[in-house]
C-alpha positions in Angstrom: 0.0 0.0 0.0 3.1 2.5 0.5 4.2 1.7 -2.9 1.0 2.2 -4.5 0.5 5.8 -2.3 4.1 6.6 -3.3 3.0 6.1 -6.9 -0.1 7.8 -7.1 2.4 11.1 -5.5 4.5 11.1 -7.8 1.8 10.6 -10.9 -0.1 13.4 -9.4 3.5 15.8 -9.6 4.5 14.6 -12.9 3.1 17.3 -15.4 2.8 15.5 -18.5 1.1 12.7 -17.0 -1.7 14.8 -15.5 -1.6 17.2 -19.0 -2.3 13.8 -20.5 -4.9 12.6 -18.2 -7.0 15.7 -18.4 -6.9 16.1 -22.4 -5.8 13.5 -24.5 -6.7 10.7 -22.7 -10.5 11.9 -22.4 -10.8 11.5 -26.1 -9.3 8.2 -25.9 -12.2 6.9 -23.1 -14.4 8.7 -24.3 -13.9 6.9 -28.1 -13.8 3.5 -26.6 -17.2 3.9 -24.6 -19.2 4.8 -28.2 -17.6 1.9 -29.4 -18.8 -0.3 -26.8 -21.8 1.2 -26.2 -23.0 1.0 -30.4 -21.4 -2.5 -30.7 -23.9 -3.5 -27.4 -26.5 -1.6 -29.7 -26.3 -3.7 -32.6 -25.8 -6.6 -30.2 -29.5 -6.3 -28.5 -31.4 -6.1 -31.9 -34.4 -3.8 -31.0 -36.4 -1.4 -33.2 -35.5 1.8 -31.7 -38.6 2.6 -29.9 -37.9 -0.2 -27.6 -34.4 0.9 -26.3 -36.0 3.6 -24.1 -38.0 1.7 -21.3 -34.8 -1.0 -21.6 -32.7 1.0 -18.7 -35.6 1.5 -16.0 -36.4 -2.4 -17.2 -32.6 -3.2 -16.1 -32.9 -1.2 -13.0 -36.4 -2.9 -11.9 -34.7 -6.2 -12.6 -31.9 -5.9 -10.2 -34.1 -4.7 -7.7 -36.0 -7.8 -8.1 -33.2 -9.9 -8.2 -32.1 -8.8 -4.9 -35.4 -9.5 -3.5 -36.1 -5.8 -2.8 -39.4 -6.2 -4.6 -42.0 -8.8 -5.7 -40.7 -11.0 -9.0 -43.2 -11.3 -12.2 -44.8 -14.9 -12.6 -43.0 -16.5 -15.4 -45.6 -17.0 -18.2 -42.8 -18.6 -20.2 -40.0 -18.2 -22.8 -38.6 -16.2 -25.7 -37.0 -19.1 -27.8 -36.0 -19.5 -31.4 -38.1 -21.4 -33.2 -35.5 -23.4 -35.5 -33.1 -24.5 -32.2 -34.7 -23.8 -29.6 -32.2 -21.5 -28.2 -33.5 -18.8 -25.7 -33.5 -15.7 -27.1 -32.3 -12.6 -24.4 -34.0 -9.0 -24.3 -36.4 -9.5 -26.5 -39.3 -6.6 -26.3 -42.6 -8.1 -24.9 -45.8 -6.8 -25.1 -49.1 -6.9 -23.9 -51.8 -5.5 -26.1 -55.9 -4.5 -25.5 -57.6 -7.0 -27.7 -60.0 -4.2 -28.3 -58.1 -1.1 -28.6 -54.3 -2.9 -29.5 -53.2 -0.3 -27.8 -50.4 -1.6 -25.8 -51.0 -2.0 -21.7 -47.4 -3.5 -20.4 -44.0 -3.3 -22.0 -41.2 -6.3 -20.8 -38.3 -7.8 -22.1 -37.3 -11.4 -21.6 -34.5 -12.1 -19.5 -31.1 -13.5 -19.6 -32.4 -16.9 -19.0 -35.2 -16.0 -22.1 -38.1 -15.7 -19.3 -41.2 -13.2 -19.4 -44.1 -12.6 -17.7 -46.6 -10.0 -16.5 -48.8 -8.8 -13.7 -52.0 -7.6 -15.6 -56.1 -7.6 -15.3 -58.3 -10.3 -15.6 -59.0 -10.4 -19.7 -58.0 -10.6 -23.3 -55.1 -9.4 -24.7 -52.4 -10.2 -27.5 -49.2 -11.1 -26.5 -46.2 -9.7 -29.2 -42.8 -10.7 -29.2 -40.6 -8.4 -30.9 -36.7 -9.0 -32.3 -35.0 -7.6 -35.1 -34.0 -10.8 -37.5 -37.2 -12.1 -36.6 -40.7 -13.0 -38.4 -44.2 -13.6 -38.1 -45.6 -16.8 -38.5 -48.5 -15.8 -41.1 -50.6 -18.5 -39.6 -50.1 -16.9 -36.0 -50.9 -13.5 -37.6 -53.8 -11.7 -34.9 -55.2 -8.8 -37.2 -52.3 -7.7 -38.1 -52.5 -5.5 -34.9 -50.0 -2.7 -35.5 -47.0 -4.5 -36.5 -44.0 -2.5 -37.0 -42.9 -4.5 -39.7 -43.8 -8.5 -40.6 -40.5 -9.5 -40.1 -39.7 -8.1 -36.7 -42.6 -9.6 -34.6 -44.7 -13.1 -33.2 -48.0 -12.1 -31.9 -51.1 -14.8 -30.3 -54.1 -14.0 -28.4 -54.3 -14.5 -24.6 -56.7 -14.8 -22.3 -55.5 -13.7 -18.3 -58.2 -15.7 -15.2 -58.7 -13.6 -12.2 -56.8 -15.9 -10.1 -53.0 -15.9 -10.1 -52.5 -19.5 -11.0 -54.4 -18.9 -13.9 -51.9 -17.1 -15.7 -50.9 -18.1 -18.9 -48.3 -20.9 -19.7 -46.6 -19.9 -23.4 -43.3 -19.9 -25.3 -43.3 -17.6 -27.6 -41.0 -18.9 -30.9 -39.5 -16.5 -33.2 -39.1 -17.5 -36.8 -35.4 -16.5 -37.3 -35.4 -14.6 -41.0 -32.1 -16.6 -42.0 -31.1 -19.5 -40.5 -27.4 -20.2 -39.8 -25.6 -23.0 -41.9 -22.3 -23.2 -41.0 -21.4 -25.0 -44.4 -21.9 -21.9 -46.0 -18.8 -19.9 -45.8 -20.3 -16.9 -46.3 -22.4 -17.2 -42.9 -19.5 -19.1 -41.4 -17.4 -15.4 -42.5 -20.3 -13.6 -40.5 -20.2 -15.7 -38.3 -16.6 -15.3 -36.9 -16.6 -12.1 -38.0 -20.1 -10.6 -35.8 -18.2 -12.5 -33.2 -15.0 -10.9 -33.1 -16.5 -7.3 -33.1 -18.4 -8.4 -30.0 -15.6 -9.6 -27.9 -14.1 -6.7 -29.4 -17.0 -4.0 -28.0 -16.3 -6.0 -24.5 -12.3 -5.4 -24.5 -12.9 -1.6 -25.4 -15.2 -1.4 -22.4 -12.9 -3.2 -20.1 -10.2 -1.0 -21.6 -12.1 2.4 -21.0 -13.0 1.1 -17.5 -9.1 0.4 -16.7 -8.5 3.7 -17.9 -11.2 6.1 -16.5 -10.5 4.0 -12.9 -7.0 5.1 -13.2 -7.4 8.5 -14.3 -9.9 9.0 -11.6 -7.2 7.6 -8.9 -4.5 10.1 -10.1 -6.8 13.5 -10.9 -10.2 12.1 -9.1 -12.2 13.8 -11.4 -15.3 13.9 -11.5 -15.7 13.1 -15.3 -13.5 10.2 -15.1 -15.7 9.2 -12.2 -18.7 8.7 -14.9 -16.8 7.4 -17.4 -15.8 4.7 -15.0 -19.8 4.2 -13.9 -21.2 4.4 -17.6 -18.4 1.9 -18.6 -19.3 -0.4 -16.1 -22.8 -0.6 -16.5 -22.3 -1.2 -20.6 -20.0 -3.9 -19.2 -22.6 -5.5 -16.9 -25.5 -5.6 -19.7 -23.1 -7.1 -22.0 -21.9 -9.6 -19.8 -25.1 -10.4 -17.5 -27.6 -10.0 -19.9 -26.7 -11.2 -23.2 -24.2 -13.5 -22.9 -25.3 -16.3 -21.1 -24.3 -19.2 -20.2 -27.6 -20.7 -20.5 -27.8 -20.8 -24.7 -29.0 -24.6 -24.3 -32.4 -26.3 -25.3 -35.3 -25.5 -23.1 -38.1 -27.7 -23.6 -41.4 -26.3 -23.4 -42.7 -28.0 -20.4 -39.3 -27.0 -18.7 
């Protein structure tokens, strides 16, 4: 600990070390956090409109998961309907089967789960994922789709007892499936993966960086890029890549 005190002196007295912290360096955090942040963008797969209720959905679920408040019943999971994969933060919605107007707004969870706490009635339930389409046979009215090949939509019907909540996977069509004989998706492949691992190493990087800028100038600003960078970190890590990518049966 005296070495590391004796270090942080004499980084806080050099000149060019603190002239570099507080201008260059900025530019170099601030560079890797877009990258990680719009790589974590492209990685979620959402229309845009759905991006907005995602952070308070984050928040709510770690409240939950630290038992601070009541958990949703699990009505089932988001799976892909070719391998049965779960399928993370997908948008989920619950719609009037009058006005299709929607009531509730979820996402499923890392382990593919959703559920809501809603009114005795009926309602459509939508599913919606970028790389995704609509079974035309499943097809409700056509009830406000934002495009065909983005959403899975059923009707519901919610009991005024708790036990009689619905029990459904929802199954998104995937709009190409993956052959891994084809070396053009096999190129895609390797190639979508790499610039995901990469968004993850220019988060840890900026997190390294703003963490030791902050120790040396404890600014502030280094201070939120350390915060921001962590919480990037903790969606990517947490919420999308799972370690539960295996089968689920339905009746799981």
């Amino acid at each position: 600990m005296e070495k590391l005190a004796a270090y942080l002196e004499w980084a806080r007295q050099n000149q060019i070390l603190t002239e570099f912290i507080e201008g260059e360096l900025v530019i170099w955090i601030l560079v890797s956090l877009l990258f990680g942040f719009f790589v974590l963008i492209t990685e979620l797969r959402l229309p845009l409109e759905y991006y907005w209720n995602l952070p308070s959905y984050i928040f709510i679920s770690g409240l939950r998961n630290l038992k601070l408040i009541r958990k949703k019943p699990v009505w089932g999971y988001c799976l892909d309907r070719e391998n049965k994969n779960i399928i993370p933060v997908a948008a989920i919605e619950l719609i009037d089967i009058n006005t299709k107007k929607t009531v509730q707004l979820t996402y499923s969870n890392r382990l593919g789960q959703y559920g809501f706490t809603a009114p005795a009635g009926q309602y459509y339930v939508r599913a919606v994922k970028n790389y995704y389409l609509l079974p035309s046979i499943l097809d409700p009215e056509n009830i406000q789709l934002i495009e065909i090949r983005e959403s899975y939509s059923l009707p519901v019907k919610i009991g005024s007892a708790p036990e009689t909540a619905p029990q459904i996977n929802l199954e998104l069509q995937p709009v190409e499936n993956f052959d891994p004989k084809d070396p053009i998706h096999l190129t895609r492949h390797y190639l979508k993966n790499f610039i995901f691992a990469l968004g993850n190493g220019f988060l840890g990087l900026a997190i390294a960086l703003s963490f030791f800028a902050w120790a040396i100038v404890q600014s502030i600003l280094y201070g939120l890029f350390l915060t921001v960078g962590i919480i990037l970190l903790f969606i990517k890590i947490y919420v999308l890549e799972t370690v539960s990518q295996a089968i689920i049966n339905h009746g799981h």
